[in-house]
Biopython code that builds the backbone (N, CA, C, O; Angstrom):
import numpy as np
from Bio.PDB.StructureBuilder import StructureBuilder

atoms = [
    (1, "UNK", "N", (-10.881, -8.355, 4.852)),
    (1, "UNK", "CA", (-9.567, -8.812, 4.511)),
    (1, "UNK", "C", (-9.111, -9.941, 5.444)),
    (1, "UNK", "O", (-8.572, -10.991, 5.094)),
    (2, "UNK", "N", (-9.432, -9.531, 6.748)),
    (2, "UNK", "CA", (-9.134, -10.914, 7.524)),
    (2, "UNK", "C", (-10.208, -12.298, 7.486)),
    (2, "UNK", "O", (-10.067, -13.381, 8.053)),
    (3, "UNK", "N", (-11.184, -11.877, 6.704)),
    (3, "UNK", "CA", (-11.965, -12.596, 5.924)),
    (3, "UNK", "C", (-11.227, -14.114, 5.373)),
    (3, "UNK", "O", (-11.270, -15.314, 5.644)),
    (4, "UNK", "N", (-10.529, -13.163, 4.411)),
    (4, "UNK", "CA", (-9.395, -13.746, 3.235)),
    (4, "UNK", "C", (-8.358, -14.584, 3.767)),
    (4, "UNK", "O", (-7.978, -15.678, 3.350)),
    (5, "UNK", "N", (-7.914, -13.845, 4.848)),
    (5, "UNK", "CA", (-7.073, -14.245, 5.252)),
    (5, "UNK", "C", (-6.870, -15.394, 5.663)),
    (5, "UNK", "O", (-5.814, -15.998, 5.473)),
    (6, "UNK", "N", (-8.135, -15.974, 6.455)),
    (6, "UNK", "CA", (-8.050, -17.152, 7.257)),
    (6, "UNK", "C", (-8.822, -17.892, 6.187)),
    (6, "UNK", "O", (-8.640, -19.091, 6.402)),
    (7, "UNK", "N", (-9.424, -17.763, 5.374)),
    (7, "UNK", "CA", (-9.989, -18.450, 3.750)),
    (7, "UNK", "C", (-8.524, -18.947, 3.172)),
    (7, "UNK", "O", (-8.288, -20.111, 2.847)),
    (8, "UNK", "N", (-7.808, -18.116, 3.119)),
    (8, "UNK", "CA", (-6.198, -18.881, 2.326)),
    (8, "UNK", "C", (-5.559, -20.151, 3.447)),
    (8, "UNK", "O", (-5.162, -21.190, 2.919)),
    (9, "UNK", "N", (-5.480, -20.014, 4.999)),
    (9, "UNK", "CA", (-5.762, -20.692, 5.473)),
    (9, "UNK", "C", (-5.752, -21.642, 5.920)),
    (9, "UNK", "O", (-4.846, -22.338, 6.380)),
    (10, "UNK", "N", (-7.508, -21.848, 5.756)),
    (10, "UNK", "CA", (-8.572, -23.308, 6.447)),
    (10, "UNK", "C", (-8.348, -24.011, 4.762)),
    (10, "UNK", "O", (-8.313, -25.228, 4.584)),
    (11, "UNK", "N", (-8.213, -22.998, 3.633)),
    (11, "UNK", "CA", (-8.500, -23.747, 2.533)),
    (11, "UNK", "C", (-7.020, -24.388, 2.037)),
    (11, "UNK", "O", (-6.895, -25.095, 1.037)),
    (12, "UNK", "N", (-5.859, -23.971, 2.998)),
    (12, "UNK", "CA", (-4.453, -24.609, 2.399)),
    (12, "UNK", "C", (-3.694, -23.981, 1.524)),
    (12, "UNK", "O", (-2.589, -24.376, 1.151)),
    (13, "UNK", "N", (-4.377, -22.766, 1.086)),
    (13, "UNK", "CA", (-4.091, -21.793, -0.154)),
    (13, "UNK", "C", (-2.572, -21.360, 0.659)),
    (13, "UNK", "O", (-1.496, -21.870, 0.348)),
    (14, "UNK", "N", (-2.702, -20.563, 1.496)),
    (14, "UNK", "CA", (-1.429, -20.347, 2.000)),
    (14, "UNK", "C", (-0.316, -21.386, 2.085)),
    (14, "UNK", "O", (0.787, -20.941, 2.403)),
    (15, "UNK", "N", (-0.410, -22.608, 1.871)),
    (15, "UNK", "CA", (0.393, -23.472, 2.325)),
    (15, "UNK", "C", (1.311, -23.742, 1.056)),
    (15, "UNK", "O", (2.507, -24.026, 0.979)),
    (16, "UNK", "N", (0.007, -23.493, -0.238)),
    (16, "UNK", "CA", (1.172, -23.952, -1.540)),
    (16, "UNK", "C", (1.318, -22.787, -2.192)),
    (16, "UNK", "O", (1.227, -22.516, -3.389)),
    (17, "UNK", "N", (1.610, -21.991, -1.036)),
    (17, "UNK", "CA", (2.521, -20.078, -1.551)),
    (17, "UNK", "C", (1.593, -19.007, -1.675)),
    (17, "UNK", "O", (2.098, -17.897, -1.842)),
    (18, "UNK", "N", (-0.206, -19.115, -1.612)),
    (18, "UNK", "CA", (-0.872, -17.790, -1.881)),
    (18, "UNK", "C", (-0.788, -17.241, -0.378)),
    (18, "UNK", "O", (-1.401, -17.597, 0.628)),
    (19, "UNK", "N", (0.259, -16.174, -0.587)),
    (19, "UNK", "CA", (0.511, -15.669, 0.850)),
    (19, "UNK", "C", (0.368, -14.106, 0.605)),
    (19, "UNK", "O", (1.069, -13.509, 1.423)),
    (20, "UNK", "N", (-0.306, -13.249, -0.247)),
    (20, "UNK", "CA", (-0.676, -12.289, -0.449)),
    (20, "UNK", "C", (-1.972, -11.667, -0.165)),
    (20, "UNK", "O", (-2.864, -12.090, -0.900)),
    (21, "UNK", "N", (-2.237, -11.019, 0.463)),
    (21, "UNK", "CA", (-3.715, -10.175, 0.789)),
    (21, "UNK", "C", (-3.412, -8.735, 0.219)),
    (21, "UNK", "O", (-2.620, -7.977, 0.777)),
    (22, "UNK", "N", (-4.069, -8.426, -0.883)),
    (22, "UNK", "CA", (-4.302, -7.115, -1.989)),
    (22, "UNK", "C", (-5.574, -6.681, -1.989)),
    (22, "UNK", "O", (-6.542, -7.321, -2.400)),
    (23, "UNK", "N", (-5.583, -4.973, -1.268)),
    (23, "UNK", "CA", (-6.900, -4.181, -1.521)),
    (23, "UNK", "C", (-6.590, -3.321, -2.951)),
    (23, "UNK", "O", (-5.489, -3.069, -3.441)),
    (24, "UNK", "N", (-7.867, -2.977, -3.426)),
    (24, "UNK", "CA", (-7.910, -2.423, -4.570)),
    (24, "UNK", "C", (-8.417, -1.086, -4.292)),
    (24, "UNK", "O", (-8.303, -1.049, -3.067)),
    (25, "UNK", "N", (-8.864, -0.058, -4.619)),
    (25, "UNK", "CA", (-9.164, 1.015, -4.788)),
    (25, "UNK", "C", (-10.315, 0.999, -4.015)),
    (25, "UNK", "O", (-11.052, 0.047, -4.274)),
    (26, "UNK", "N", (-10.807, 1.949, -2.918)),
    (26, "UNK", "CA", (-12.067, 2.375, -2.055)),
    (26, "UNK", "C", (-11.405, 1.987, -0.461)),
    (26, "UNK", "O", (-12.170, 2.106, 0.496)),
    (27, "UNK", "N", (-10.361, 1.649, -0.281)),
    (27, "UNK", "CA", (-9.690, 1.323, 1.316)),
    (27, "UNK", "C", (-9.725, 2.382, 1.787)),
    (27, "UNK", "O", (-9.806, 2.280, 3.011)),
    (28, "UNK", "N", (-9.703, 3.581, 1.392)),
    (28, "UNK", "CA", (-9.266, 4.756, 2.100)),
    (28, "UNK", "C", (-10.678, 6.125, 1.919)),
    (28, "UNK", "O", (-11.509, 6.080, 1.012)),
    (29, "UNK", "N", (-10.640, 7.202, 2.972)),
    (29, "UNK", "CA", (-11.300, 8.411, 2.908)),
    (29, "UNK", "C", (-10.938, 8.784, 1.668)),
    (29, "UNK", "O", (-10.118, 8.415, 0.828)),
    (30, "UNK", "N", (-12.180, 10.027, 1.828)),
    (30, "UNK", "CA", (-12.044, 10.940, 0.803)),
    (30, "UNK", "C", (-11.142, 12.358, 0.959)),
    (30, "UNK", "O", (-11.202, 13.416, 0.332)),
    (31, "UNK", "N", (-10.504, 12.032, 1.781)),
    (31, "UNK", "CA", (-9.234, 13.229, 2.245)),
    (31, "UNK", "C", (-8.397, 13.017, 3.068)),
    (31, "UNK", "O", (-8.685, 12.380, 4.082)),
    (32, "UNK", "N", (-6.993, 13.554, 2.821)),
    (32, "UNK", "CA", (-6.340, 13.401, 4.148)),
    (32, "UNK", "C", (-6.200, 14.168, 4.919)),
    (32, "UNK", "O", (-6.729, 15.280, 4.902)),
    (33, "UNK", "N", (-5.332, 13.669, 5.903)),
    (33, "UNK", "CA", (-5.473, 14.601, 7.153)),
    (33, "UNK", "C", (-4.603, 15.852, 7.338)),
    (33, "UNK", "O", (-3.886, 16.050, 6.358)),
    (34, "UNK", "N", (-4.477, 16.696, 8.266)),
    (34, "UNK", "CA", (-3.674, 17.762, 8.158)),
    (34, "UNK", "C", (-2.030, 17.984, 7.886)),
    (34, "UNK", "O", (-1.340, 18.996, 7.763)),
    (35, "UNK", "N", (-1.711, 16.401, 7.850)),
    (35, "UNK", "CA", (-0.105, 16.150, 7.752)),
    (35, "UNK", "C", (-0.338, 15.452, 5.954)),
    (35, "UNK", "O", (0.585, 15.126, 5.207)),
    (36, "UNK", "N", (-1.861, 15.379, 5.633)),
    (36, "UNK", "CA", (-1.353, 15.208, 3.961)),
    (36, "UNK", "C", (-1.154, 13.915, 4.125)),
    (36, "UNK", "O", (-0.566, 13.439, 3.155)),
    (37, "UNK", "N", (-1.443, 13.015, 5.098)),
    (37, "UNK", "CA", (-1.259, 11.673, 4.787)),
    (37, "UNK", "C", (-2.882, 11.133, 4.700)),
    (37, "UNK", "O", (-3.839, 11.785, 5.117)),
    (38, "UNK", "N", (-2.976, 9.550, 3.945)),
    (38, "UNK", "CA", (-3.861, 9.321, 3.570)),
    (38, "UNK", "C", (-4.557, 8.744, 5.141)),
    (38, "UNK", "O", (-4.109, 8.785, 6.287)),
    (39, "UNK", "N", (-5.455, 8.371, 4.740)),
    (39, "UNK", "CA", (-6.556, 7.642, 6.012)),
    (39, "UNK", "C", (-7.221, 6.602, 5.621)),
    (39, "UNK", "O", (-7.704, 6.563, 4.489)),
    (40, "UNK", "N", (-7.371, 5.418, 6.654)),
    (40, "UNK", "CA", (-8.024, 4.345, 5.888)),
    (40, "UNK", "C", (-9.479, 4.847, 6.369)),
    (40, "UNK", "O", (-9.788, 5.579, 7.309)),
    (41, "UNK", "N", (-10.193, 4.256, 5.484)),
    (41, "UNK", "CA", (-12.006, 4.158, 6.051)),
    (41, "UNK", "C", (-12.215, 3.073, 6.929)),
    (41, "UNK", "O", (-12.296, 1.883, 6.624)),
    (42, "UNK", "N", (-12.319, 3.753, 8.407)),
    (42, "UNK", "CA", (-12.426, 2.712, 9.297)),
    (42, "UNK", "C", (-13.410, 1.755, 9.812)),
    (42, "UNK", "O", (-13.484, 0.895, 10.690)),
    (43, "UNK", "N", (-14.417, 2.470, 8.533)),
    (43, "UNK", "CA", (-15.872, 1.445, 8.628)),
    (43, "UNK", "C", (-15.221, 0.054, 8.112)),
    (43, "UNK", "O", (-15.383, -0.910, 8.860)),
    (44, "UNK", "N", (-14.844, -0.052, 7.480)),
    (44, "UNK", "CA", (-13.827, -1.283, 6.158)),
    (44, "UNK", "C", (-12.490, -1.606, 7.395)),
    (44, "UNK", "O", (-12.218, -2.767, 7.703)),
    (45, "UNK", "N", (-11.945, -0.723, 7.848)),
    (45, "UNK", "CA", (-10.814, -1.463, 8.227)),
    (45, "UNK", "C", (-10.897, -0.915, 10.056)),
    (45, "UNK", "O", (-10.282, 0.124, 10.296)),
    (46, "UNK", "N", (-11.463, -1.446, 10.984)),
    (46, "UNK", "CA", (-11.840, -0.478, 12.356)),
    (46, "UNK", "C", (-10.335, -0.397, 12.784)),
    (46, "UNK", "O", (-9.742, 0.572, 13.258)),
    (47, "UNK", "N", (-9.896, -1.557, 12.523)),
    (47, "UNK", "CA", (-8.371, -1.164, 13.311)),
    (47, "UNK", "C", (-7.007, -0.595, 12.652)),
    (47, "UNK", "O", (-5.810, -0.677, 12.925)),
    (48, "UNK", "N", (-7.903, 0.117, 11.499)),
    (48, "UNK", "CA", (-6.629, 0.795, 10.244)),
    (48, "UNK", "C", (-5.615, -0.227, 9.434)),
    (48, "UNK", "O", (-5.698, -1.447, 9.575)),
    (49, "UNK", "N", (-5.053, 0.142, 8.932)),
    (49, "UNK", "CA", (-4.100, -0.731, 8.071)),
    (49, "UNK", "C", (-3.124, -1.473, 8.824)),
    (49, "UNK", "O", (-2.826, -2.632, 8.536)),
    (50, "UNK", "N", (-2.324, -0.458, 10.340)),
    (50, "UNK", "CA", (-1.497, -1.216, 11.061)),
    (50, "UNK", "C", (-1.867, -2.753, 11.760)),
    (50, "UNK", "O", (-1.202, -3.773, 11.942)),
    (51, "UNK", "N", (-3.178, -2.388, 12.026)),
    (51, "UNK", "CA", (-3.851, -3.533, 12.819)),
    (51, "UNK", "C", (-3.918, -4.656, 11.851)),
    (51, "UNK", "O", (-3.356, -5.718, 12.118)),
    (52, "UNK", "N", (-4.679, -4.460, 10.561)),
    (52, "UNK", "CA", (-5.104, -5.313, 9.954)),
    (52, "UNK", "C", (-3.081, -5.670, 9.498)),
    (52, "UNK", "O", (-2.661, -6.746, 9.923)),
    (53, "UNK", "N", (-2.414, -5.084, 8.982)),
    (53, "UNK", "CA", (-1.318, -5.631, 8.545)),
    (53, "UNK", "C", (-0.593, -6.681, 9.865)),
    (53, "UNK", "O", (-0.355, -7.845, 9.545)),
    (54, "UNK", "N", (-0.291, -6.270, 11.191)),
    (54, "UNK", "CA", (-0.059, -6.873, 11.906)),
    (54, "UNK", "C", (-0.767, -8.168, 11.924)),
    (54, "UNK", "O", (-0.250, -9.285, 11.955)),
    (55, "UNK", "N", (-2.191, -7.824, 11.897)),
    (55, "UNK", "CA", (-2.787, -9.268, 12.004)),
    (55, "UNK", "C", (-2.975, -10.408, 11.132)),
    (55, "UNK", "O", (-3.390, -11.537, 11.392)),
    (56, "UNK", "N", (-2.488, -9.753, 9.763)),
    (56, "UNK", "CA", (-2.150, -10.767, 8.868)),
    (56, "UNK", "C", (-0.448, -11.394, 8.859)),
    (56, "UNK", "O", (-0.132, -12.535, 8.521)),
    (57, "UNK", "N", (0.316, -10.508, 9.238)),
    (57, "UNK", "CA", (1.747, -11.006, 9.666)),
    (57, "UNK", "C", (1.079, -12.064, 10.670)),
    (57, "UNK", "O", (0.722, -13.054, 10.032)),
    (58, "UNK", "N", (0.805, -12.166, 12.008)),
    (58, "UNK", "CA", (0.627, -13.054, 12.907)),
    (58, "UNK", "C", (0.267, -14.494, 12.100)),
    (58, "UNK", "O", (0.538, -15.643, 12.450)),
    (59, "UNK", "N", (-0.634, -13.890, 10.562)),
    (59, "UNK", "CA", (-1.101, -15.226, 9.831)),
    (59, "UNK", "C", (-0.055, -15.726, 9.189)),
    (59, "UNK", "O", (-0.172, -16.910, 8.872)),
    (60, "UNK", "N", (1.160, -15.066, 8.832)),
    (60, "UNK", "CA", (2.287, -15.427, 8.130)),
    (60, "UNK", "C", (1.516, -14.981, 6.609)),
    (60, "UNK", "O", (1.220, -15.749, 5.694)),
    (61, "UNK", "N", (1.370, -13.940, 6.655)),
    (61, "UNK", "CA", (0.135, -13.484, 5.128)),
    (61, "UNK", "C", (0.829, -11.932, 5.053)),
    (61, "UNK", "O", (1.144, -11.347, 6.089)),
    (62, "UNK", "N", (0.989, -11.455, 3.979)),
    (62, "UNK", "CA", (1.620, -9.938, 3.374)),
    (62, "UNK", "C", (0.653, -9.106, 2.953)),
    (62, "UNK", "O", (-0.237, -9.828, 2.503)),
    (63, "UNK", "N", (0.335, -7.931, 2.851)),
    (63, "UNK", "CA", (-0.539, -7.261, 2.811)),
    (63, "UNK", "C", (0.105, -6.003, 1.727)),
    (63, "UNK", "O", (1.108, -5.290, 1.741)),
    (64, "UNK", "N", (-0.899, -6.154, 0.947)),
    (64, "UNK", "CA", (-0.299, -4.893, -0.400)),
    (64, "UNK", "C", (-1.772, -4.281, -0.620)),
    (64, "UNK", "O", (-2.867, -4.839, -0.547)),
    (65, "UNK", "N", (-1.346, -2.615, -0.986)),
    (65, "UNK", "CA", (-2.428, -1.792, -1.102)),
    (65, "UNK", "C", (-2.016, -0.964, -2.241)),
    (65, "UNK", "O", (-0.913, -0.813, -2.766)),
    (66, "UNK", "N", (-3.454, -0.340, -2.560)),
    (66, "UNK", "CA", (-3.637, 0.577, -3.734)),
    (66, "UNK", "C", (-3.211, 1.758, -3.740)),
    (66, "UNK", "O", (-3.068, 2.180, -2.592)),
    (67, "UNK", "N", (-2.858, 2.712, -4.778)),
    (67, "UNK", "CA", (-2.929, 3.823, -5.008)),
    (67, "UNK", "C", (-2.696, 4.487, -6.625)),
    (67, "UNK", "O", (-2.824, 3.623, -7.492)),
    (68, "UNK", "N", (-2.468, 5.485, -7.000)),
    (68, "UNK", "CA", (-2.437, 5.946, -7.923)),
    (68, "UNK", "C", (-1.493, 7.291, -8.221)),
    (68, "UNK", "O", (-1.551, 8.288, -7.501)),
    (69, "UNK", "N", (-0.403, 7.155, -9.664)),
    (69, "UNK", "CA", (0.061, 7.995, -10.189)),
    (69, "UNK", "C", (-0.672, 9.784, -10.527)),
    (69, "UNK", "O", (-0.215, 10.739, -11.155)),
    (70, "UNK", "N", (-1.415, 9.667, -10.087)),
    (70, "UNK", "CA", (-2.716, 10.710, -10.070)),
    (70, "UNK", "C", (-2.964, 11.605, -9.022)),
    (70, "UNK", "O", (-2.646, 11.170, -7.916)),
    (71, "UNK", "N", (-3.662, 13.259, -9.069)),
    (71, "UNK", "CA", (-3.988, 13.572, -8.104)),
    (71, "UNK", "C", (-5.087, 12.583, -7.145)),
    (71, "UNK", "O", (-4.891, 12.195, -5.993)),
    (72, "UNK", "N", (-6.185, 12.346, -7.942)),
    (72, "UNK", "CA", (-7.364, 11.151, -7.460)),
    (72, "UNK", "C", (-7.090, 10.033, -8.222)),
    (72, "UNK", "O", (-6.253, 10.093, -9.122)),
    (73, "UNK", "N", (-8.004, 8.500, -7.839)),
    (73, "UNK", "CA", (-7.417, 7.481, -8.306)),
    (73, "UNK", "C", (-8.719, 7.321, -8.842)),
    (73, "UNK", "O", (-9.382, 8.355, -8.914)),
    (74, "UNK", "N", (-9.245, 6.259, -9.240)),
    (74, "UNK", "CA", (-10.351, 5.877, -10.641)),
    (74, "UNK", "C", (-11.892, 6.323, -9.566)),
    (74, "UNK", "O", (-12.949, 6.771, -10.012)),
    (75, "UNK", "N", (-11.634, 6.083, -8.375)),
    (75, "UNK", "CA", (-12.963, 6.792, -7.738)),
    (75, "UNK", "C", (-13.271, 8.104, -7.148)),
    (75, "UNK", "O", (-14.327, 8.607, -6.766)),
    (76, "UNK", "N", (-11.988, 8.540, -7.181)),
    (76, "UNK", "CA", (-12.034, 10.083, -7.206)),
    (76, "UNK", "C", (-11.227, 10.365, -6.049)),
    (76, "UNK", "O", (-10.727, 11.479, -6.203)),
    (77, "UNK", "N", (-10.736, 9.632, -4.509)),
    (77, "UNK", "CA", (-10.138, 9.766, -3.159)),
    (77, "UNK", "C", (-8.789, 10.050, -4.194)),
    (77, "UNK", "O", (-8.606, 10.018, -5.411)),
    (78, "UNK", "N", (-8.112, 10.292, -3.207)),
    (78, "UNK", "CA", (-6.413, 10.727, -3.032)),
    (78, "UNK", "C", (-5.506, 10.199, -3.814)),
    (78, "UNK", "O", (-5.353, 8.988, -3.660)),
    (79, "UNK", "N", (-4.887, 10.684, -4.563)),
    (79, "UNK", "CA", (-4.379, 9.853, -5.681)),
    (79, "UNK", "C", (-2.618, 10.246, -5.049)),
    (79, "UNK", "O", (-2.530, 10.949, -4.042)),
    (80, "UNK", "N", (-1.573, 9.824, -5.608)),
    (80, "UNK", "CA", (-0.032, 9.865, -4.792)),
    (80, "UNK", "C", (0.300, 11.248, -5.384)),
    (80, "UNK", "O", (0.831, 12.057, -4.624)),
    (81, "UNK", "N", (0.067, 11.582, -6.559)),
    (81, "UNK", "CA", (0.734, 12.599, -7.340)),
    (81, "UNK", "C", (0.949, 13.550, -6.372)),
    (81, "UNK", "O", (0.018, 13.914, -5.654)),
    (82, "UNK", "N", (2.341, 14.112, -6.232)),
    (82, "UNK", "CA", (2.991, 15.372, -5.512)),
    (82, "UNK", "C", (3.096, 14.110, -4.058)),
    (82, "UNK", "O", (4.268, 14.284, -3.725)),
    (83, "UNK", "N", (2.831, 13.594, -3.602)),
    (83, "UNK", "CA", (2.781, 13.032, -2.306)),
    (83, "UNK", "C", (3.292, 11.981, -2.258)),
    (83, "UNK", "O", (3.238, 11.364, -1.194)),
    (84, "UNK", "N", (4.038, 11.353, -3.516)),
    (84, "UNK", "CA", (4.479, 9.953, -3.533)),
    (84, "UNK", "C", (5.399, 10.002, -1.899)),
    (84, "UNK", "O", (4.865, 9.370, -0.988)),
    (85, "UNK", "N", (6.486, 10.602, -1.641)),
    (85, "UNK", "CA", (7.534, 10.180, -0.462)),
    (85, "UNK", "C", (6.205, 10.034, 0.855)),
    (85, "UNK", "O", (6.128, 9.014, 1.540)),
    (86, "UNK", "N", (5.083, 11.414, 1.061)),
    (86, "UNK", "CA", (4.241, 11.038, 2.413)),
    (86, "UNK", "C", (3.966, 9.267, 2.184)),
    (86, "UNK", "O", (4.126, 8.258, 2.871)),
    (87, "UNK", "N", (3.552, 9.530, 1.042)),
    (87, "UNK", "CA", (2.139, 8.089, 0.900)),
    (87, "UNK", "C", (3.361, 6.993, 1.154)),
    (87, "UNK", "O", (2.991, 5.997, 1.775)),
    (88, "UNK", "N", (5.009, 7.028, 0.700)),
    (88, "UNK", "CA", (5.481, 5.217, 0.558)),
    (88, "UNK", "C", (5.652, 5.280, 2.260)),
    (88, "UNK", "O", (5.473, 4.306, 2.991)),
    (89, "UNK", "N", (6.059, 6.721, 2.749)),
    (89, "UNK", "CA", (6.572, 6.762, 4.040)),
    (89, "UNK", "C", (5.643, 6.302, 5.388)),
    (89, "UNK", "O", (6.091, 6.008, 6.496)),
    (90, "UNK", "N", (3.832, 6.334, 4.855)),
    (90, "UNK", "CA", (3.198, 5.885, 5.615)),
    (90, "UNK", "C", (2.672, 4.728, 5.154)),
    (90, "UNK", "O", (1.912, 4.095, 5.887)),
    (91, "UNK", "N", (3.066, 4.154, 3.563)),
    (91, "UNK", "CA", (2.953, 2.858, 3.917)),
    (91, "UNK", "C", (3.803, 2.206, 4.874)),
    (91, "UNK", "O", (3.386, 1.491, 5.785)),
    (92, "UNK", "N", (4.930, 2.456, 4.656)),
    (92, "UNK", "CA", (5.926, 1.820, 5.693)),
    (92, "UNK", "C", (5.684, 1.664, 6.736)),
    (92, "UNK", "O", (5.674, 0.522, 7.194)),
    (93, "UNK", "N", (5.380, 2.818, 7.549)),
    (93, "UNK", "CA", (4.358, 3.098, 8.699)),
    (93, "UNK", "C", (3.276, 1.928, 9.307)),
    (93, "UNK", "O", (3.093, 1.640, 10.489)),
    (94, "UNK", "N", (2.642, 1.371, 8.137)),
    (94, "UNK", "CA", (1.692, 0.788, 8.486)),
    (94, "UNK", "C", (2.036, -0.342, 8.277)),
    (94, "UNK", "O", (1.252, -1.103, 8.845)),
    (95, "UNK", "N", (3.074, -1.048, 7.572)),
    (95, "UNK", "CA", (3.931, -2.353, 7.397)),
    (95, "UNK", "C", (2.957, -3.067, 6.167)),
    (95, "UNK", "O", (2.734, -4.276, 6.112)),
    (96, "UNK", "N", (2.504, -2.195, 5.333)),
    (96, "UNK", "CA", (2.205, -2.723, 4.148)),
    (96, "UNK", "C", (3.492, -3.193, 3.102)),
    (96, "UNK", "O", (4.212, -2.256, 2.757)),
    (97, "UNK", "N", (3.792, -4.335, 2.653)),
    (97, "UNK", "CA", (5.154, -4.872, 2.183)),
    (97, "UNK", "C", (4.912, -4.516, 0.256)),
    (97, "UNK", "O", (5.939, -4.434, -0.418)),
    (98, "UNK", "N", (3.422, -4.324, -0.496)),
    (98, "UNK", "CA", (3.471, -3.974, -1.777)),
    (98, "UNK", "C", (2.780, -2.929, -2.450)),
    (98, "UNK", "O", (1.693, -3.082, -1.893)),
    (99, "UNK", "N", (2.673, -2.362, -2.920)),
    (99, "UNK", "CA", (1.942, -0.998, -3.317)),
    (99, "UNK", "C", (1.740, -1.288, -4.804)),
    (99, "UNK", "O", (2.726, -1.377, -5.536)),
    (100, "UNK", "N", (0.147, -1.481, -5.414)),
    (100, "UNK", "CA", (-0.273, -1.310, -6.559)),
    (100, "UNK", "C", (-0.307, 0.141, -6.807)),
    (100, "UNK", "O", (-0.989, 1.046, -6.325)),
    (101, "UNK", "N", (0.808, 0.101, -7.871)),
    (101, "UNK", "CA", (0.295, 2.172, -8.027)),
    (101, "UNK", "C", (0.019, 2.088, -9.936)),
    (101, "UNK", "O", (0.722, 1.704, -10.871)),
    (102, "UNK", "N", (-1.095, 2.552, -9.845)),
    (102, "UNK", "CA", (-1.669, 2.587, -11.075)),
    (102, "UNK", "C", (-1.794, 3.787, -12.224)),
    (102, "UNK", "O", (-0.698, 4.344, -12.289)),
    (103, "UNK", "N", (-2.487, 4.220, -12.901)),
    (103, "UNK", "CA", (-2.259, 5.468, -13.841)),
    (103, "UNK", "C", (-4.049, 5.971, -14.088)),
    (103, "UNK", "O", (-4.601, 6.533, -15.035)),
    (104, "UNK", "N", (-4.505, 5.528, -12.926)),
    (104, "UNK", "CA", (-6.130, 5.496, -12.863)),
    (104, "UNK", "C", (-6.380, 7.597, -12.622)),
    (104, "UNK", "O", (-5.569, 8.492, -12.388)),
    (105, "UNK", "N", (-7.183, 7.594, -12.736)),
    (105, "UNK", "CA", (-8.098, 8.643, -12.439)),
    (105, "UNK", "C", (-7.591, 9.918, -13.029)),
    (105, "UNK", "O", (-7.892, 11.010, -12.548)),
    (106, "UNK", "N", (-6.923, 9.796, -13.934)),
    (106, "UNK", "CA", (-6.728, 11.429, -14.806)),
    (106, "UNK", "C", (-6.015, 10.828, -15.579)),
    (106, "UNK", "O", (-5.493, 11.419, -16.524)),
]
sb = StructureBuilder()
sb.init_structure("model")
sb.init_model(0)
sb.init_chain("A")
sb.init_seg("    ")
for serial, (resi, resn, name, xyz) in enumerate(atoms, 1):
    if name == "N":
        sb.init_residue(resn, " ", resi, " ")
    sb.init_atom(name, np.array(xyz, "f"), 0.0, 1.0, " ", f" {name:<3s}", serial, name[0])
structure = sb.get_structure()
């Protein structure tokens, strides 16, 4: 993602408004943790969502993530259903500014 980030950039993309960085479905474990909140996969993200969101703010870049109306979402991990308030409350948490929530996986 910080890939992307500095690709919008060197390439000027950011300059004439693409100021969005959007993950899609597979950002996260296959369970959460004992408080029921989700977890990113830190092979994909080592410094979790806060890090990577901070470090795209520093780019002047917004960061929006996935989830789903569902117990699981189209790959089978954690879907919001019953958990919508944990899941917006730790997006917030993590200073993610948009949430794709979809009708995937049931």
């Amino acid at each position: 993602m910080l890939d992307v980030g500095h690709f919008f950039i060197s390439s000027g993309l950011r300059d004439v408004g693409y100021n969005w960085i959007n993950t899609d479905d597979g950002w996260d474990t296959n369970s959460r943790d004992a408080n029921g909140k989700l977890q990113p996969n830190l092979l994909k993200f080592p410094d979790g969502i806060v890090g990577l969101t901070k470090q795209l703010g520093d780019m002047n870049l917004s960061f929006g993530i996935y989830t789903a109306e569902s117990s699981v979402v189209c790959s089978g991990r954690p879907g919001s259903l019953f958990q919508e308030y944990t899941d917006a409350q730790t997006f917030v948490e993590w200073g993610v500014k948009l949430v794709k929530n979809d009708n995937c996986g049931e």
